[in-house]
C-alpha positions as semicolon CSV with decimal commas, in nm:
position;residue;x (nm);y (nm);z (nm)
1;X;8,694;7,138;14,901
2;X;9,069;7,274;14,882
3;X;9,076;7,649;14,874
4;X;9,230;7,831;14,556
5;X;9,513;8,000;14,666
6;X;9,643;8,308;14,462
7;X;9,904;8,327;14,239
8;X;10,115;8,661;14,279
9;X;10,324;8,776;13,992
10;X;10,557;9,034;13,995
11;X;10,618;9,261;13,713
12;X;10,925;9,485;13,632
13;X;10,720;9,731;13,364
14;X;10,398;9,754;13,235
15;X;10,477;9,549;12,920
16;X;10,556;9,261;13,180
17;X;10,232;9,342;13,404
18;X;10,016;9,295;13,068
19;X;10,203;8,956;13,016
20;X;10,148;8,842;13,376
21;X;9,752;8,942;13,308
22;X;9,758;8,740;13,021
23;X;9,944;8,417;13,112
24;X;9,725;8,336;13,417
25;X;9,803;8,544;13,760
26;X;9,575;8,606;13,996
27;X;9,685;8,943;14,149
28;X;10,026;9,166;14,061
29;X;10,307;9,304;14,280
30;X;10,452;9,607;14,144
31;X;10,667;9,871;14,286
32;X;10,665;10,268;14,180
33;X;10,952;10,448;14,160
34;X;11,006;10,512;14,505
35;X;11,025;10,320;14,838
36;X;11,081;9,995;14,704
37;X;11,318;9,720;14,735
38;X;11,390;9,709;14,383
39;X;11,543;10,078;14,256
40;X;11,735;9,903;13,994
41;X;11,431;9,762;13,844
42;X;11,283;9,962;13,560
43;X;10,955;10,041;13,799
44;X;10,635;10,227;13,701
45;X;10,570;10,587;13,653
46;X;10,214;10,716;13,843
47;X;10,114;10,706;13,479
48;X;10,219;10,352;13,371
49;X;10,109;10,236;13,700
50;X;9,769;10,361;13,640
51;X;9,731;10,242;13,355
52;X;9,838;9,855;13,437
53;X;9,589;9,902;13,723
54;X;9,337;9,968;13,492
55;X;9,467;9,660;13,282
56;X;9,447;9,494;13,583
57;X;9,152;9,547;13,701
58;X;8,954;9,468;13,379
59;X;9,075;9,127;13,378
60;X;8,998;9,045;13,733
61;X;9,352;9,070;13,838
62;X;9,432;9,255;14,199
63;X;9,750;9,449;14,208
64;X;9,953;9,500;14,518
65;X;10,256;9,825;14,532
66;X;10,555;9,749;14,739
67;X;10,676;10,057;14,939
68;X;10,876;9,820;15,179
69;X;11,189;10,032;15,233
70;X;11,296;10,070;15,576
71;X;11,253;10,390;15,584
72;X;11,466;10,714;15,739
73;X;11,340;11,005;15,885
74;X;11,404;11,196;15,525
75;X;11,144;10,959;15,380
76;X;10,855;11,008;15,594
77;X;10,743;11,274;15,461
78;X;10,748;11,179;15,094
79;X;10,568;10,841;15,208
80;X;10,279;11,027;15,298
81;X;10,290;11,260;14,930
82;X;10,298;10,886;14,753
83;X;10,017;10,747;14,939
84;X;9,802;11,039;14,867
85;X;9,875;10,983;14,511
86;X;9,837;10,608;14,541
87;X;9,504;10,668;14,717
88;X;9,328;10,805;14,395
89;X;9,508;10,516;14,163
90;X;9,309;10,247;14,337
91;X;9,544;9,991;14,381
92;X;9,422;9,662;14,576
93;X;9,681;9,667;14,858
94;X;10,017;9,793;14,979
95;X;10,328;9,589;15,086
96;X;10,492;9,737;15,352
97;X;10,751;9,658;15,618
98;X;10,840;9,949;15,826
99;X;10,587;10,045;16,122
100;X;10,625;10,383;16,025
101;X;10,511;10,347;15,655
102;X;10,212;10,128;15,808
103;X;10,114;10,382;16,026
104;X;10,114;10,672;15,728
105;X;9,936;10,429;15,504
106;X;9,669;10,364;15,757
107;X;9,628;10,694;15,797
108;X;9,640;10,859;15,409
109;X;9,470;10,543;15,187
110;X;9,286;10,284;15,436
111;X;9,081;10,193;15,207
112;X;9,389;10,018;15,037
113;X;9,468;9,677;15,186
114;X;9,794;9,681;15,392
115;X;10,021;9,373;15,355
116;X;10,354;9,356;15,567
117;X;10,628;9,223;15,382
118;X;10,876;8,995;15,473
119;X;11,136;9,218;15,543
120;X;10,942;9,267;15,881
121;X;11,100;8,918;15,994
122;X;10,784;8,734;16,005
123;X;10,884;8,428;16,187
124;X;10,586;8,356;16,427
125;X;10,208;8,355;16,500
126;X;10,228;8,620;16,778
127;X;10,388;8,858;16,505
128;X;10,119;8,781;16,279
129;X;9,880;8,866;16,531
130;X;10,026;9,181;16,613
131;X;10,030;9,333;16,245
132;X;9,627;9,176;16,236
133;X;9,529;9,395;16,548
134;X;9,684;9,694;16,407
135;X;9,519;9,653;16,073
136;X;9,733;9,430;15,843
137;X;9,531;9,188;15,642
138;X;9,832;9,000;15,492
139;X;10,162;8,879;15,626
140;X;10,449;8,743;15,417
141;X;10,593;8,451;15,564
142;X;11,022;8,453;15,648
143;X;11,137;8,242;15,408
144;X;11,375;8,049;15,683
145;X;10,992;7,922;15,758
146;X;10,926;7,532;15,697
147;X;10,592;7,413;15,628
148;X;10,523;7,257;15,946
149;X;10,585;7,603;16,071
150;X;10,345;7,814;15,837
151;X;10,100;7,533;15,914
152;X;10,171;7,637;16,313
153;X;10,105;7,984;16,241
154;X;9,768;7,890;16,034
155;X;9,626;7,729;16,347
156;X;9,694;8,032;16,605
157;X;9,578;8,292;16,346
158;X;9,223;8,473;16,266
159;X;9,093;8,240;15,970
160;X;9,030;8,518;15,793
161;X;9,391;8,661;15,813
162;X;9,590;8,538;15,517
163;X;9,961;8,431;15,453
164;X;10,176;8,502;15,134
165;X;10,476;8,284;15,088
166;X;10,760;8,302;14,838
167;X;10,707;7,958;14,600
168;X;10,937;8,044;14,300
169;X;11,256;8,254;14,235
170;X;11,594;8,346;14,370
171;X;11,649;8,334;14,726
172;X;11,893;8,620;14,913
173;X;12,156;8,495;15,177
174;X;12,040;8,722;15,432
175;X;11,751;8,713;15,717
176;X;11,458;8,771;15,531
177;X;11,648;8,987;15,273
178;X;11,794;9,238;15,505
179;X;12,199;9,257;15,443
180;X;12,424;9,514;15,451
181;X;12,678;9,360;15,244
182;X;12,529;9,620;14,937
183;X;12,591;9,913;15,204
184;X;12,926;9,784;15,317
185;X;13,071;9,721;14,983
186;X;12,942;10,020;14,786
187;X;12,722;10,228;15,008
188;X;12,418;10,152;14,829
189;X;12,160;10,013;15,097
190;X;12,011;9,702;15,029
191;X;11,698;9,802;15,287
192;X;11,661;10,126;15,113
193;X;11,625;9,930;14,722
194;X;11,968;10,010;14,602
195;X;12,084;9,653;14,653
196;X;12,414;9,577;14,397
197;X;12,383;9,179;14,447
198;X;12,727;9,144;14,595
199;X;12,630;8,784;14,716
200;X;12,695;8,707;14,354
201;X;13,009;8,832;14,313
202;X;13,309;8,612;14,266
203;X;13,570;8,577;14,601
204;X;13,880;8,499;14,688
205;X;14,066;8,461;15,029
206;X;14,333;8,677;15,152
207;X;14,542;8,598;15,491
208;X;14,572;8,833;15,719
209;X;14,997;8,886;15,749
210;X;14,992;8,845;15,339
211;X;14,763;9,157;15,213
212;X;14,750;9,189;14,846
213;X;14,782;8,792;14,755
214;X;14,426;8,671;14,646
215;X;14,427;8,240;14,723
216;X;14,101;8,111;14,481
217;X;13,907;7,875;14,649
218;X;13,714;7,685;14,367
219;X;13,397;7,536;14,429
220;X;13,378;7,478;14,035
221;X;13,582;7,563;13,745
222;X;13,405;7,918;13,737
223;X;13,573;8,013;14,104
224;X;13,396;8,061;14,432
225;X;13,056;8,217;14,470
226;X;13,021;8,105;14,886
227;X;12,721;8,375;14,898
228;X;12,555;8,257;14,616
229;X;12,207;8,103;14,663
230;X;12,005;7,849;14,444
231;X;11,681;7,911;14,299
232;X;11,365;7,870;14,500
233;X;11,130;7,606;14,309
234;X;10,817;7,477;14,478
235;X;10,641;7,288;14,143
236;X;10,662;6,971;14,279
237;X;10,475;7,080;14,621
238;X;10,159;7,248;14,518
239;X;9,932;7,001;14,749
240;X;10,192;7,056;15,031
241;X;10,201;7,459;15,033
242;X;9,809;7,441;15,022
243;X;9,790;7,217;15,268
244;X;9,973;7,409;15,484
245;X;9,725;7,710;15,458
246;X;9,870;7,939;15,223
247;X;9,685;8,182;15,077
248;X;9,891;8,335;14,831
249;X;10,172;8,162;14,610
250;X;10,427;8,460;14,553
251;X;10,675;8,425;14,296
252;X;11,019;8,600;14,323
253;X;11,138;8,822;14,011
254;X;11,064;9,197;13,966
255;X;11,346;9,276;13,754
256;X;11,268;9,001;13,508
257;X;11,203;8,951;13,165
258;X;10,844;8,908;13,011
259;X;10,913;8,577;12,882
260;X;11,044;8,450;13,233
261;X;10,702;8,584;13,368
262;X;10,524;8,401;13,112
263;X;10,674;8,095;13,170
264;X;10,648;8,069;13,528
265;X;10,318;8,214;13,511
266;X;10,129;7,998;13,304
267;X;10,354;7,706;13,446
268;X;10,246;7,729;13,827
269;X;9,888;7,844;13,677
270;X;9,826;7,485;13,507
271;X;10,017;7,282;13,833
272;X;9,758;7,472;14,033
273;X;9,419;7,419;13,826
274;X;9,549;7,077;13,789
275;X;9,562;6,985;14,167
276;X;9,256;7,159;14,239
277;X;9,056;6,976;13,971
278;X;9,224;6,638;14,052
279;X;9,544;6,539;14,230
280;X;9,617;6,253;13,964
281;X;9,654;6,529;13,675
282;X;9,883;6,733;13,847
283;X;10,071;6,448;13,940
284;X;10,078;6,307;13,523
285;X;10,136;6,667;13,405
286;X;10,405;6,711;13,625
287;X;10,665;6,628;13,384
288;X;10,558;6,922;13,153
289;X;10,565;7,117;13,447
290;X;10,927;7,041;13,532
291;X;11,043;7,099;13,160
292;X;10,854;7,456;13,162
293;X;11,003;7,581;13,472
294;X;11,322;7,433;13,366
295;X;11,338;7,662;13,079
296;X;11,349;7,959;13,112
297;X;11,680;8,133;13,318
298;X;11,709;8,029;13,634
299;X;12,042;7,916;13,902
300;X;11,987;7,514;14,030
301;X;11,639;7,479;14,259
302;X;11,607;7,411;14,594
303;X;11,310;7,383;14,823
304;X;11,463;7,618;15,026
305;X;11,387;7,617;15,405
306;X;11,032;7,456;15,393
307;X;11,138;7,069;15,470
308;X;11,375;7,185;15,731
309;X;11,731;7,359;15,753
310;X;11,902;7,175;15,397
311;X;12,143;6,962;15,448
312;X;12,479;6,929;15,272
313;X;12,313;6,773;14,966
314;X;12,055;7,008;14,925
315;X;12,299;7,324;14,979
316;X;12,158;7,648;14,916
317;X;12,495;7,806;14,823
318;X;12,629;7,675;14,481
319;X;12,785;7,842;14,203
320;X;12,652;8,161;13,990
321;X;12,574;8,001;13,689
322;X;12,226;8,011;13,540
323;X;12,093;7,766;13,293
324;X;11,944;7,924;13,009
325;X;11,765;7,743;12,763
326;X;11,557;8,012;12,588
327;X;11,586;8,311;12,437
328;X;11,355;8,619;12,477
329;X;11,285;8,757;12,135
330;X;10,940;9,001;12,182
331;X;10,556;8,999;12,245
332;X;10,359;9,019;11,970
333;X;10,125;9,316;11,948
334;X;9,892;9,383;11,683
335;X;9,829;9,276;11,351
336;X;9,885;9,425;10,979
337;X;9,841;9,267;10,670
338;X;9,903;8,926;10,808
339;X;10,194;9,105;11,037
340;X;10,255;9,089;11,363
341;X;10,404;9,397;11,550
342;X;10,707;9,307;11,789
343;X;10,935;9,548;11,935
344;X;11,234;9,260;11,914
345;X;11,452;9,193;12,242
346;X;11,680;9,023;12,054
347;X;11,820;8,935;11,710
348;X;11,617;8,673;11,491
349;X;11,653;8,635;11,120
350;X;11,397;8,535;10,794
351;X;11,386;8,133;10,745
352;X;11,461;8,111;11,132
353;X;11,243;7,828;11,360
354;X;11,131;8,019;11,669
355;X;10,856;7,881;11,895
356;X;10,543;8,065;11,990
357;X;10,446;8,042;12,372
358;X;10,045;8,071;12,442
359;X;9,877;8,139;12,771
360;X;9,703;7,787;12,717
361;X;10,024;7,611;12,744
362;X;10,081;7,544;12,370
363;X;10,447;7,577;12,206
364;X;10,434;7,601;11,850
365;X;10,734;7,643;11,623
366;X;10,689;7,864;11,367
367;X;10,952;7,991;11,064
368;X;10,979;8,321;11,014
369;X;10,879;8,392;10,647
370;X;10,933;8,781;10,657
371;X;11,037;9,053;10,796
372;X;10,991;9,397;10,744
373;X;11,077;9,737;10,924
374;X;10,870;10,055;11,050
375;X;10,890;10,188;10,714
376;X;10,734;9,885;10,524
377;X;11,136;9,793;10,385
378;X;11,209;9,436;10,394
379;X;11,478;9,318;10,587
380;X;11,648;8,944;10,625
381;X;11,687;9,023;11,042
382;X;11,606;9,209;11,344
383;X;11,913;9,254;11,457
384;X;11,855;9,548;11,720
385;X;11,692;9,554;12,048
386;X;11,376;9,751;12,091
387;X;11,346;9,812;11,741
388;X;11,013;9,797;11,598
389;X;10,943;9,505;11,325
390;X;10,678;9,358;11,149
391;X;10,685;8,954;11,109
392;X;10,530;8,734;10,941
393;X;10,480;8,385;11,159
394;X;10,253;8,149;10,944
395;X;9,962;8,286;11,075
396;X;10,012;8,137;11,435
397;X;10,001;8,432;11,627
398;X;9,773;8,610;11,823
399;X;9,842;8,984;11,989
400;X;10,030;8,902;12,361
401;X;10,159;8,568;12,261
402;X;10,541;8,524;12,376
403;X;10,807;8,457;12,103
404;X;11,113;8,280;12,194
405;X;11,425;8,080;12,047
406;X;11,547;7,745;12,163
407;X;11,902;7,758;12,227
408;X;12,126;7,444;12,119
């Protein structure tokens, strides 16, 4: 019998966490609002972060807390303060890639799980070894690994040592995510979660004895993006990244909507039920599969690194463009007279066809028939973000379902 491998969500709030719950993960990653790679991301307060544990843990979901900074001397102390408070939170495990960190985590919460991430340049089965002897349980795989590599490291491993891979999501031109361009540029450090994306900037080429004249070099009509990586997308590979020995599916995208968790979510939940209850469904279903993933934001897909080093038809640098076929409108929350409450994330109007998204994989379009504010007055839109509405959609709701708009 194929083992289940875990699907590992991320989730930028606890709005999103709730979503990820919902539409099919198996286990969380979250970061707090310190030592993370992601300080730009809207993060979770101690309270909001107990609380989605809670969530979490009701449902059967695990949730893992990044603190994978590379950490300075000035943040060694204040490690040790946030793993005392993590400690009585309960979370399942901690993601962590400086030795340092490890060490204080081992020492102030081991009865939380410790996970190195793979900012520790995991590239080989004697470094997975070494984190296992000093008390790691997890180890996220490089992602300049290929398959045939993982499935190396699987064989030289304790079988009861487990590997987390990256399946989904944007991919960063550095070695395993550590660049100083961020710190270079801007003095924001990249390995200290300050990171200000600079691989997607735009860039031009100045010679050396002509300072001051900027030569575009177009790769498309939009200019030259030569740091700019493709999407990771590993749909079409389920019984491959099992096969290799792959214990947990990761998917790339804390600072990401609620409707692009849902999506890929409930997407890569169905591809993997499929395969595991028969390899001929996932293969007929895999159409659906494509379309889902394909729809909500994303930059082109690749397979990355895992068949090999891509070639010059399967580039990972391309242009920054990201196909968007969806819009995010809101969540519905609870009911009221035959209302649904939304707290809108975009503008939608009375009379217009939006599509409900359900956990089970169902679409349905639905026309919005009314619409009417906080203070029961009737209005013909939502035209503001975040404000609080109450809609009327045919009866097809029900509280967490995802609302989106097609886009023509």
């Amino acid at each position: 019998m194929k083992k289940r491998p875990e699907l590992l969500i991320p989730a930028s709030s606890l709005e999103v966490l709730k979503t990820a719950v919902n539409f099919g993960a198996d286990a969380v990653y979250i970061g707090g609002e310190a030592f993370g790679l992601r300080a730009k991301a809207k993060n979770f307060s101690m309270e909001d972060m107990a609380e989605g544990i809670r969530f979490a843990h009701a449902h059967g979901v695990r949730v893992h807390v990044t603190a994978n900074i590379l950490a300075h001397n000035d943040d060694l102390a204040g490690v040790r303060d946030y793993f005392a408070e993590l400690r009585k939170l309960g979370p399942d495990a901690l993601i962590i890639a400086d030795p340092a960190v490890f060490e204080i985590a081992k020492e102030v919460c081991p009865q939380i799980e410790r996970h190195i991430s793979t900012q520790a340049n995991n590239t080989n089965y004697g470094t997975y070894n070494f984190w296992w002897k000093l008390g790691a349980k997890r180890v996220v795989s490089a992602r300049e690994l290929s398959l045939a590599e993982i499935r190396q490291i699987r064989r030289h491993i304790p079988e009861e040592m487990e590997i987390e891979s990256f399946i989904h999501g944007a991919m960063c031109i550095s070695y395993s995510g550590r660049c100083l361009l961020s710190n270079y540029f801007t003095g924001r450090d990249a390995n200290q979660g300050a990171c200000t994306h600079p691989c997607r900037w735009k860039y031009a080429v100045v010679e050396e004895t002509r300072p001051g004249e900027y030569m575009p070099v177009y790769e498309n009509e939009r200019g030259t993006f030569i740091f700019n990586s493709k999407d990771l997308c590993m749909i079409g590979h389920i019984p491959e990244l099992i096969d290799a020995g792959i214990d947990s599916f990761k998917i790339e995208g804390r600072m990401k909507t609620a409707l692009y968790v849902a999506t890929v979510a409930r997407t890569y939940r169905k591809a993997i039920d499929d395969y595991l209850t028969d390899p001929a469904l996932y293969e007929a279903n895999m159409p659906w599969y494509l379309e889902q993933i394909g729809s909500c934001t994303h930059r082109q897909f690749t397979t990355g690194f895992y068949f090999g080093k891509p070639d010059e038809q399967a580039q990972i640098y391309d242009n920054s463009t990201y196909e968007k076929e969806y819009t995010y409108l809101g969540i519905a929350g609870a009911s009221r007279d035959g209302l649904f409450c939304i707290e809108q994330r975009n503008k939608f109007s009375v009379g217009e066809q939006i599509e409900i998204m359900k956990p089970d994989g169902r679409d349905l379009p639905v026309t919005v028939r009314r619409i009417v504010n906080e203070d029961g007055q009737e209005q013909e839109s939502a035209p503001h973000a975040k404000q609080i509405v109450y809609v009327d959609l045919e009866g097809k709701a029900d509280p967490c379902d995802i609302l989106r708009r097609k886009e023509e």
